[in-house]
Structure formats: C-alpha cells, structure tokens
Legacy VTK file of the C-alpha trace (Angstrom):
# vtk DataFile Version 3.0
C-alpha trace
ASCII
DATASET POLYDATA
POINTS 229 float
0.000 0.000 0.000
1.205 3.461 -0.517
0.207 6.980 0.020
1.590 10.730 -1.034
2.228 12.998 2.185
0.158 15.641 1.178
-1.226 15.970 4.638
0.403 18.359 7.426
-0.777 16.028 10.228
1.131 12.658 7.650
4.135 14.455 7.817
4.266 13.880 11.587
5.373 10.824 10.485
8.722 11.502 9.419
9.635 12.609 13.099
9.185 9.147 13.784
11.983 7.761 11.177
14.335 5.170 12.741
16.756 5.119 9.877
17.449 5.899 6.664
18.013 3.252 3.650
20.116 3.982 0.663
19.634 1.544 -2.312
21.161 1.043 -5.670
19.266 0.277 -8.385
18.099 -3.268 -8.807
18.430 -3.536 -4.659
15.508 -4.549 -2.765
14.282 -2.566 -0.199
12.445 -6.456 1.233
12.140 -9.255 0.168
9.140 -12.500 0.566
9.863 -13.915 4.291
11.435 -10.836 5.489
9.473 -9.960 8.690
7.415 -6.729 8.274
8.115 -4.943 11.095
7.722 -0.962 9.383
6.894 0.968 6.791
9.005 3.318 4.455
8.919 6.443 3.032
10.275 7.449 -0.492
12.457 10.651 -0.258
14.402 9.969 -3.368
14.322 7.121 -6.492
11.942 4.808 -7.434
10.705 1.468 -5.923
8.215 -1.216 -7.709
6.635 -3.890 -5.314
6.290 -7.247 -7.039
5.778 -11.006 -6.669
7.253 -13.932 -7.654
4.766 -16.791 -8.872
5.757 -20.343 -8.058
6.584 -21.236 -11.619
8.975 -18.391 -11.404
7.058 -15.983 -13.054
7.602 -12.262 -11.765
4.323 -9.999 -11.000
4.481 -6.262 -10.678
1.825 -4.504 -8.898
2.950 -0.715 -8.664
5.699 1.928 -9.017
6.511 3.769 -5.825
7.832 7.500 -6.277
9.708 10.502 -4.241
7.007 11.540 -1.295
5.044 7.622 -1.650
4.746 5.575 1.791
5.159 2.202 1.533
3.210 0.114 4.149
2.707 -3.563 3.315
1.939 -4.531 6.966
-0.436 -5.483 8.757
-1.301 -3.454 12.191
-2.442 -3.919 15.098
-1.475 -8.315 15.087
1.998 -10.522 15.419
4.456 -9.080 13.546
4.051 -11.117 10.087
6.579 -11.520 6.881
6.251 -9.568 4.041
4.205 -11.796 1.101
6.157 -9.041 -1.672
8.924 -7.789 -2.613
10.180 -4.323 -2.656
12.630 -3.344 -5.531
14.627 -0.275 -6.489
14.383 0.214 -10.147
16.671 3.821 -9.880
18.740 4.805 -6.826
16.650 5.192 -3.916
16.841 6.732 -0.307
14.461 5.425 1.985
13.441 6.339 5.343
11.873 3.411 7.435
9.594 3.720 10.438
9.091 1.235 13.071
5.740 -0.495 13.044
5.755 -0.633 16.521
6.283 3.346 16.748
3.164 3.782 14.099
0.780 2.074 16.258
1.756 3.569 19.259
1.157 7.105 17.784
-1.824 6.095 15.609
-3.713 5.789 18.772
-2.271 8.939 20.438
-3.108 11.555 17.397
-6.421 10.832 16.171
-5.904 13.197 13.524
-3.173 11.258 12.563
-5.304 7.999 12.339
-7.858 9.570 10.354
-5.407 10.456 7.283
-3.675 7.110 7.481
-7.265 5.590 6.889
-7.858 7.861 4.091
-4.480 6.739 2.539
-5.370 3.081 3.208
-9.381 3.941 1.651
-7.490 5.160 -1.263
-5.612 2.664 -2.103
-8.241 -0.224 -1.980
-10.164 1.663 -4.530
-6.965 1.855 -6.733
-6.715 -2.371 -6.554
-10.240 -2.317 -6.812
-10.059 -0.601 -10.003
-7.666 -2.697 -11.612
-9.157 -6.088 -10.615
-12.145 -4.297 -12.345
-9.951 -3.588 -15.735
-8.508 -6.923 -15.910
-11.904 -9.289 -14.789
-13.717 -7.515 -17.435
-11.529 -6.467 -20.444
-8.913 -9.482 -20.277
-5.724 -9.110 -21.439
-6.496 -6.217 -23.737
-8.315 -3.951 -20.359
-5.262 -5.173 -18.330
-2.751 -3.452 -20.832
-4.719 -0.653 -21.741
-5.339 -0.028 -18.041
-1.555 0.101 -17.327
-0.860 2.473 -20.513
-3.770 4.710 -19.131
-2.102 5.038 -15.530
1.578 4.847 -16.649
0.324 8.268 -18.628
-1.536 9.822 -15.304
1.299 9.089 -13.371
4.621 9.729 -15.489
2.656 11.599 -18.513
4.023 14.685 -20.123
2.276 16.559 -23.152
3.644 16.839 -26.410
2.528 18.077 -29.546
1.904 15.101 -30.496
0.216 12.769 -27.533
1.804 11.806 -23.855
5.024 10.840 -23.043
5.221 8.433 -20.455
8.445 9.634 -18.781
9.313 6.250 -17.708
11.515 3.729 -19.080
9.524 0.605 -19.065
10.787 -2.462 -21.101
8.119 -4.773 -22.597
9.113 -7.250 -20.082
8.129 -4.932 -16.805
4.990 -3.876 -19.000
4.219 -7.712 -19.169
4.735 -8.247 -15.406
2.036 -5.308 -14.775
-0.395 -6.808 -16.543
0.068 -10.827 -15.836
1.144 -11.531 -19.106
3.991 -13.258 -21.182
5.884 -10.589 -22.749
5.200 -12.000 -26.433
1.882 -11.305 -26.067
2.394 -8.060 -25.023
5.160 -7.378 -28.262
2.316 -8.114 -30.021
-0.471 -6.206 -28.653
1.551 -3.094 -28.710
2.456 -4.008 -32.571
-1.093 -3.534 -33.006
-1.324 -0.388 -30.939
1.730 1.049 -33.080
0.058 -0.282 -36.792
-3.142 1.497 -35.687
-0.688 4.633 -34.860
-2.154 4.921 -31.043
0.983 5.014 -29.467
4.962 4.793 -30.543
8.295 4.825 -28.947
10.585 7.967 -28.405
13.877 7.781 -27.227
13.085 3.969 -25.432
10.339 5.648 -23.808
6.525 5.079 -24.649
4.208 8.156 -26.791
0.621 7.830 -26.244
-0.839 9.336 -29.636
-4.783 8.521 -28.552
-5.438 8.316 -24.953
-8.487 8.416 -25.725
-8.783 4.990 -27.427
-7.365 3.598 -24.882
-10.261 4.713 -22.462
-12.905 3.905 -24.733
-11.620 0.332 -25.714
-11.711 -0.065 -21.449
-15.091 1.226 -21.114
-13.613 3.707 -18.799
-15.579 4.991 -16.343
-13.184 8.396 -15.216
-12.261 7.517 -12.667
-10.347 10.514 -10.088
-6.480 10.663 -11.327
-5.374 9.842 -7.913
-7.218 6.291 -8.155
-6.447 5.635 -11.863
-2.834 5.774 -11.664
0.159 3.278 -11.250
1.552 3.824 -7.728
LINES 1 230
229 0 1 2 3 4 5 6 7 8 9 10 11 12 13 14 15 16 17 18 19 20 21 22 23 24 25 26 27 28 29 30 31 32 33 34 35 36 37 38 39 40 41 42 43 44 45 46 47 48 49 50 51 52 53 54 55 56 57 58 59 60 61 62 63 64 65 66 67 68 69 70 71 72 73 74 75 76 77 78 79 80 81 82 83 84 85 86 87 88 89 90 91 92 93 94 95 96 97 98 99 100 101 102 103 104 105 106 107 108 109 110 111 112 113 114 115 116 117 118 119 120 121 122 123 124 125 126 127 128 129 130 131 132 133 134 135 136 137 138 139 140 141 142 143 144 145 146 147 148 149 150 151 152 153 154 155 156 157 158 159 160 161 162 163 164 165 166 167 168 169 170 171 172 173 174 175 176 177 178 179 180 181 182 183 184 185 186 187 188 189 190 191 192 193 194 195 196 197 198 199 200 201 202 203 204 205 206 207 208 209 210 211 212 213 214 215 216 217 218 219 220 221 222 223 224 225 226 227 228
C-alpha cells in the first residue's frame, strides 16, 4: 500500500523515522519472508513492489515515487513476513519507520489515524479498479489499463500525444499486466500499426489516450485512483 504525504498532520510521520536506507538500483528494499516490522517512506528514487509466482514468473503490482509511503503490513497483530517484494528500479533513499512506533502514535493523534485511513481507503479503490480492468476487459483492459495510468502518473504533453516519462521495457509492462511478454510485443504491434501510441527515445508516446479509455469502457475515474503507484 502506498500513500503521497500531502497531509500536514502525515508528515508527523517523518519525526518518527528510525533510519534511513540507501539503495542502488536493482536492490531490494524487502524481500518474501522478510518480517514486516515498518513501513518506508520514499524521499528519493523509485521502488516497484512485485511477486514472484511459483513457476517463477515475476508480478508487478505498482511503481513507488519521491514523497510515496510504503506500508505492506499489517497493524495492530503478530508481527508477520512480508508476502512481496520491494525493488529499487533507480537509486533510492528510503526512510523506514518502526511499526511498533506507528501504532503507538496512531492511537495517540487521532488526527493522525484519520489520514492514514484515508491513505489506506485510497488505495483499496486503486486495486479495486484494476481487478475491475482486468476481470472484465482481459488481457487487452489489463494493458490498456496500465498504458492509461503509466500516462496519469509519469505523462508529459507533447505536440503530439503523452510521453510516459518512464523507461519501461516490454518485459516490466508484461509483469504489470500478468502476461507473457510476447503477447504483449504483439499487442503493442497492433497499438503502433493502428498509430495509437509509438516509442521515443526507449520511452513510450501515447498518440490517442483516448482509445485507450474507450476500448476499457472507462468509467473516469479521479487521477489519484487511476494511476500506477
């Protein structure tokens, strides 16, 4: 789970950091079976969380960002281990907060508590939305989904469409969406034929957005729930 720190009464969470994390790219952060005892905040770099299937497969579920908390944990019960991985795909710096100092001030600042929920509300309704995409479009919804938030979250306008400012291989993109990566090669073939989208400079162009969004039935969701973190 994640959430921006747009709130004053969130940032009284940083006064709580227990120590800071530096990370390389391709280091992880955690890894499956590591005990998830706190939860981290993003002040630099970028972090995907991720899961790997038991036929080896690797699943990505979301792209973590500068001012994004990361709290897979579970509060309030025994101190479990983590059931995903956390992995820097840039260099990272990462603050990490004890789980046992978050529940202690949780129930001391109510105003506190009350933005954390909002942050956890928030981010249901983001998985919620792209269970939605992929149970009722298939493969096709869970591709165009991930092209639609990859643009809300990393898009910059051009003359001549969005720029995802991202570099994603066709592999990651795969991941995202629970596919093999051939399938994807040839779904974006299509997309490129059709001229919808192209590449610039290794990084994707999104020439009709708005195909996209039809082709998903999409329903508009608020940016903050249709994106990729």
């Amino acid at each position: 789970m994640n959430g921006k720190s747009e709130s004053s009464s969130l940032e009284g969470l940083l006064a709580l950091v227990h120590s800071e994390i530096e990370l390389k790219k391709d280091a992880y952060l955690f890894q499956e079976g590591d005990l998830a005892d706190g939860i981290y905040y993003i002040r630099s770099g970028k972090i995907r969380i991720g899961k790997v299937t038991p036929d080896g497969r690797e699943i990505a579920f979301q792209i973590f960002s500068e001012g994004d908390f990361i709290y897979e944990i579970s509060l309030y019960s025994d101190t479990a281990s983590y059931t995903v991985h956390a992995r820097a795909i840039e260099d990272s710096t990462c603050a990490k907060i004890k789980k046992d100092d978050l529940e202690e001030n949780l129930l001391l600042k109510p105003n506190l508590n009350v933005e954390f929920m909002k942050m956890m509300s928030l981010h249901h309704k983001k998985m919620q939305s792209k269970f939605r995409d992929l149970l009722l479009h298939g493969k096709k919804g869970a591709l165009y989904s991930t092209l639609i938030r990859l643009a809300n979250s990393y898009g910059v306008e051009k003359e001549d469409g969005i720029l995802v400012d991202l570099s994603i291989t066709n592999q990651e993109l795969a991941n995202f969406c629970g596919m093999t990566r051939e399938v994807v090669n040839r779904m974006l073939s299509s997309l490129k034929k059709d001229g919808k989208l192209s590449m610039k400079d290794g990084k994707i162009l999104i020439h009709d957005l708005n195909y996209l969004r039809e082709e998903n039935h999409c329903e508009i969701c608020p940016i903050e729930i249709c994106k990729i973190d």
